[in-house]
Structure formats: C-alpha cells, structure tokens
C-alpha positions as CSV (number, residue, x, y, z in Angstrom):
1,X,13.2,6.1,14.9
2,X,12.2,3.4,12.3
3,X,10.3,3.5,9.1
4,X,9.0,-0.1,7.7
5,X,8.2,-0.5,4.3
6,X,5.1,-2.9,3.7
7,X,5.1,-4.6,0.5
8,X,2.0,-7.3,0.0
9,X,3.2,-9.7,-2.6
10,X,1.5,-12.4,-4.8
11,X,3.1,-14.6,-7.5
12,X,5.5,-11.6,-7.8
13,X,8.7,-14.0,-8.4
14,X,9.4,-12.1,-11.9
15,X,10.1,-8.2,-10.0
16,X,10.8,-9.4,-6.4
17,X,14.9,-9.1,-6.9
18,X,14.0,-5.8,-8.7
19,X,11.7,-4.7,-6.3
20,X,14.0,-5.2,-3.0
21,X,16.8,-3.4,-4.9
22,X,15.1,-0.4,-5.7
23,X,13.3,-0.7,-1.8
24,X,16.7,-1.1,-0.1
25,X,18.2,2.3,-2.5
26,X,15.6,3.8,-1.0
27,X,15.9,3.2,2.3
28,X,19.7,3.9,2.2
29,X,18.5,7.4,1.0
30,X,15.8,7.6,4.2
31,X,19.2,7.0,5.9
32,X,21.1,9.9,4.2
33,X,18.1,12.8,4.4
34,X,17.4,11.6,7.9
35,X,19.2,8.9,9.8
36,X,16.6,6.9,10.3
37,X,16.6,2.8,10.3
38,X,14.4,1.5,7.2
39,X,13.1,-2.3,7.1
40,X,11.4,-3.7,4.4
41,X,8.9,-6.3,4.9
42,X,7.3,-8.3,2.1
43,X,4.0,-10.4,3.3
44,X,3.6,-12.9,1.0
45,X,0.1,-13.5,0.2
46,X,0.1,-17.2,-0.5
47,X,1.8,-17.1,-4.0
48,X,2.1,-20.2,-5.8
49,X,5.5,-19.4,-7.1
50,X,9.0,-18.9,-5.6
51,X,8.0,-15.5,-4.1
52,X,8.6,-16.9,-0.1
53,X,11.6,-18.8,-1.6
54,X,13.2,-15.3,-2.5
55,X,12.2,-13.6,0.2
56,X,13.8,-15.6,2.3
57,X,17.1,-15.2,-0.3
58,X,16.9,-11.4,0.1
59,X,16.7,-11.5,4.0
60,X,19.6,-13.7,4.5
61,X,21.5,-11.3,1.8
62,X,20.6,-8.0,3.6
63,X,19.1,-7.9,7.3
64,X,16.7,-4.9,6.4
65,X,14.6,-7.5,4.8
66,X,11.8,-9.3,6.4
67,X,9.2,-11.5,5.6
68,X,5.9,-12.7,6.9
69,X,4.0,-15.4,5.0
70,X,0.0,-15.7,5.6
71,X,-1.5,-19.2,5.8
72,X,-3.3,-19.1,2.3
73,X,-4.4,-16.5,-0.3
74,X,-6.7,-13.6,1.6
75,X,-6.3,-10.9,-1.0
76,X,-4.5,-7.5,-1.1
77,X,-6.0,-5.8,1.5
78,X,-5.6,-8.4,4.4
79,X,-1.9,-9.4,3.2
80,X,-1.4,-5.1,3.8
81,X,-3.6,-5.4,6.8
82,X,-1.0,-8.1,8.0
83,X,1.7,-6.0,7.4
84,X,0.5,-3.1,9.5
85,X,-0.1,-5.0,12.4
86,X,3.9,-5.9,12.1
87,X,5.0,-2.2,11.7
88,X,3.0,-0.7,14.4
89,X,4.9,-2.9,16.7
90,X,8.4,-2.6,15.5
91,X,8.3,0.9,13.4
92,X,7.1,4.7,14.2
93,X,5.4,5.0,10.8
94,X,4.9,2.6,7.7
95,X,4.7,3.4,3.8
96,X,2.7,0.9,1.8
97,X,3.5,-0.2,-1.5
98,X,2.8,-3.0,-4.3
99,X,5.5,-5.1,-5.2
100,X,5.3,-4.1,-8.9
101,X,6.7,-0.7,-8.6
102,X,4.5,1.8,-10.3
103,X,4.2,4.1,-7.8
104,X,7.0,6.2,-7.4
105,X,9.6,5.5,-4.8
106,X,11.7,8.9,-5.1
107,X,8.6,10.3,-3.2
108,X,9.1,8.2,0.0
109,X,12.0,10.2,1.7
110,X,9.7,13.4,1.2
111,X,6.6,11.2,2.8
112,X,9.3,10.8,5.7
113,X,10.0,14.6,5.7
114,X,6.0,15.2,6.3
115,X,5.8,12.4,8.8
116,X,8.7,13.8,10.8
117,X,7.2,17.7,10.4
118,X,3.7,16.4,12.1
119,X,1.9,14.4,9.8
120,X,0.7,11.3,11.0
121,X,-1.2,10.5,7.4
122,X,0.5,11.1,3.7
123,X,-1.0,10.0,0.7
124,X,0.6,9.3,-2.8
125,X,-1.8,10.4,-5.4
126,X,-1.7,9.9,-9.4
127,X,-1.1,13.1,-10.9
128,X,-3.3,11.6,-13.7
129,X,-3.7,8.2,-15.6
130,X,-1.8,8.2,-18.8
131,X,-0.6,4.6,-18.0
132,X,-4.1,2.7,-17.6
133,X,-5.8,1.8,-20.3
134,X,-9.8,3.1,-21.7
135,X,-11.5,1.0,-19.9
136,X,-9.4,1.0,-16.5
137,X,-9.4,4.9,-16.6
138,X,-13.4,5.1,-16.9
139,X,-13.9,2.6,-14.7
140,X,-11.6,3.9,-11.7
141,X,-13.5,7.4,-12.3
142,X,-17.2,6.2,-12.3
143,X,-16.6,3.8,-9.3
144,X,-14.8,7.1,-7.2
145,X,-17.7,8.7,-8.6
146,X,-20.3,6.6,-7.6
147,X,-18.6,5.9,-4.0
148,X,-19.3,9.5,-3.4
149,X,-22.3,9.7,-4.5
150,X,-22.9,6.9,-2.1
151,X,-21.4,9.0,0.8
152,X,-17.8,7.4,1.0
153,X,-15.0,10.1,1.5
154,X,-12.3,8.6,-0.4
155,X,-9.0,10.7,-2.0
156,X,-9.5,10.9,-5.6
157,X,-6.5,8.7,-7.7
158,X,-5.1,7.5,-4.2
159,X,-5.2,3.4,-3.9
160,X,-2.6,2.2,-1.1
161,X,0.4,3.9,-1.4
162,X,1.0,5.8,1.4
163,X,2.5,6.6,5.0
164,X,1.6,6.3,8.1
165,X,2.5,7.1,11.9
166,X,2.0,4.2,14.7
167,X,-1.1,6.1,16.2
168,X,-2.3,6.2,12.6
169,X,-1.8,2.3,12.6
170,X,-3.1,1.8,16.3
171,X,-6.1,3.4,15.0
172,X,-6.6,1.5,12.1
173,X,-6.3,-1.2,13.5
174,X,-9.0,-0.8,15.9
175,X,-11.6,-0.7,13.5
176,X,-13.3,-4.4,13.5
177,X,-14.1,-4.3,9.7
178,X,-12.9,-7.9,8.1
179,X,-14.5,-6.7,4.3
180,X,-11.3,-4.1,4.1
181,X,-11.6,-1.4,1.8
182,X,-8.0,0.4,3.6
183,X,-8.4,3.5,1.3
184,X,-11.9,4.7,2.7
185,X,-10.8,3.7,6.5
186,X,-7.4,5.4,6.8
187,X,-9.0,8.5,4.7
188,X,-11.9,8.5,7.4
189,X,-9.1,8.6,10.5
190,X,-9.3,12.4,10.4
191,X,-5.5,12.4,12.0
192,X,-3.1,15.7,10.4
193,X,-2.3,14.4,6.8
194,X,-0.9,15.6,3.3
195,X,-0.4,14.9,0.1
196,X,2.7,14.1,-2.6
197,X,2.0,13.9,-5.9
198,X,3.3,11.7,-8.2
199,X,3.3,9.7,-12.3
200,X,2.6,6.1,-12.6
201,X,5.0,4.1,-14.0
202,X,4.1,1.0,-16.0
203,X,4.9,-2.7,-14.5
204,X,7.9,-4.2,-15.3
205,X,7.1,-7.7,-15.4
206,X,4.3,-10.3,-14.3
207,X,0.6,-9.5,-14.8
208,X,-1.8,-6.9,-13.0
209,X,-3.4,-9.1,-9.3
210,X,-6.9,-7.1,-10.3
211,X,-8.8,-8.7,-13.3
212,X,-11.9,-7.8,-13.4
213,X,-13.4,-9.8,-11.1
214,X,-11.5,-8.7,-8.5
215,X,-11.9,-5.2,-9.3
216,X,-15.6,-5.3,-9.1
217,X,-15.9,-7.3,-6.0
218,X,-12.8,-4.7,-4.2
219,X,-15.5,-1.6,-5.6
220,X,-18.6,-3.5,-4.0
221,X,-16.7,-4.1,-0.4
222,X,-15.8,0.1,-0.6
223,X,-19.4,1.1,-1.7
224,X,-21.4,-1.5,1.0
225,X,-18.6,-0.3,3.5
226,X,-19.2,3.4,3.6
227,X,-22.7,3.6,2.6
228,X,-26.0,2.1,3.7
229,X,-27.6,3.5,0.9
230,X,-27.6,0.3,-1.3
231,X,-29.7,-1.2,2.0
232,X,-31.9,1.3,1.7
C-alpha cells in the first residue's frame, strides 16, 4: 500500500528544503509503524520564485519526491485539487498539507493508523487558535458561523489538512464544482471518518498566501457553494 503526501506550494522557496525534510522524516516513520511506501508530491502553483527549481533539486536528491507544476497561478484549492487527481491514481489514500508547516506532522502516522483500521476520511482539527492573531480568530469564527447558519456542514477549526482513502478521492473528484471550497465537499462525502486533534504551530518563514482579499473571496465561494440562501 501507498500513502502520497500532497503539498500545494506558492512562492514557498524560503521553507521548501525545510518542508521536504520534515515530510520525508515522516514518511520514514509511516515506514517504521506500518511498512508502507510514502511519496511526497509538491504541486507548484505557479510561484514566481525558485519553488519548481527546488523541487526538482529535492526529487533528484530523494526518489520519494515528486512534483507536478500547473500552467499558471489557480489558487490553493485547485493546485490541491491537482494533487488529488495524482494520488488517486498512484496511492491508496492521500494526506493534504500546506507547505508552511503549521499543522502538525507527528499526527500523520496516527491518520494512517485510522485509514488502515476503516476510515476512509480523517480530519486534523485545531485544538484552538492561540497562534492567529484578533482579527484572524474572529473572523474564522463568524465566517464558520455564518456558513452554518447558511446551511453548510463544515468541521469546526478544520481547513485542509487531512487524509483520505482512493474511494474518498474517486468521490471527490466526481463532483463537477470548479468554485472549490474542498472543506465543505469532502465533509459532505458522508464516507466512515475521524478525527485527530492537534496545536498550530507558527510559520517559519515566508508570508501567510491568504491576505484578506483572498480570505474573503475563499469565504464567499464556501457560503454561495453550500447555500442558496444568499439567492434567495
């Protein structure tokens, strides 16, 4: 069996060495608890710096590491989306994560333990939000919030971290949504799932990919996408 960990990356050339270091320690520990064959694979999002440049470097150090480059810049959720198509060819199940790090990686052999004991689904959720500041933290709370109020079901403190079997993937993938708001769609797949909890580290270098902007405009996709009560 193979796991594939899918790592969507933008102008991350100042934690990518970091990042395939700590990926590849983890794998070799997948390898230990379970003997199972773990890939990483970066999809480069259309960065404008040397992010595909060392990708390439890591791959041709270490054959666990792929890459996949998309054409331009399409934004997190279609770089993952990318990525998931990959790993439901060549993997049995798939744990997302960003390229900076602050989710926990200690957590992902014990996603593989679920995965292998019947879940197809397992979700990393913040145990709570010590490392965002003020504003982030009430923000994140009145858009979950609001989403259900709207009639989303989403996973309170869950964003994209997370495993997931091939039929979990096949099934995702079905879905002919091209606004992608990932956390509502996997969430809504109904397939066996659990939970691991984990803390937030902060970033260790570069610069958060979610000004505001981009925060607002990711919230309006997941509200309009679950909800037709904004229509209304």
């Amino acid at each position: 069996m193979k796991i594939v960990i899918v790592v969507p990356c933008y102008n991350e050339e100042p934690v990518l060495a970091t990042t395939t270091d700590v990926l590849l320690h983890t794998a070799d520990e997948i390898m230990r608890r379970h003997g199972m064959e773990t890939y990483l694979l970066f999809v480069d999002d259309g960065s404008m710096d040397r992010t595909w440049e060392l990708i390439g470097q890591c791959a041709r150090r270490d054959a666990r590491v792929h890459g996949l480059k998309l054409s331009h810049n399409r934004g997190h959720q279609q770089a993952l989306w990318a990525g998931l198509e990959w790993a439901s060819v060549h993997s049995d199940a798939a744990v997302s994560i960003d390229a900076d790090l602050q989710d926990d990686t200690d957590v992902i052999p014990d996603m593989v333990d679920m995965f292998r004991n019947g879940k197809d689904i397992v979700y990393g959720v913040r145990r709570e939000r010590k490392t965002d500041t003020l504003f982030k933290r009430w923000t994140a709370q009145t858009f979950y919030r609001l989403l259900r109020w709207m009639g989303g079901d989403v996973l309170y403190n869950h964003a994209d971290f997370r495993l997931m079997s091939r039929r979990a993937m096949l099934a995702l993938l079905d879905f002919p949504e091209r606004n992608l708001f990932l956390r509502g769609m996997v969430y809504s797949l109904g397939y066996p799932h659990d939970v691991v909890y984990y803390d937030r580290s902060e970033r260790k270098a570069g610069e958060s990919k979610y000004p505001l902007r981009k925060m607002l405009s990711f919230a309006l996709d997941g509200i309009t996408s679950f909800s037709v009560r904004p229509l209304r």
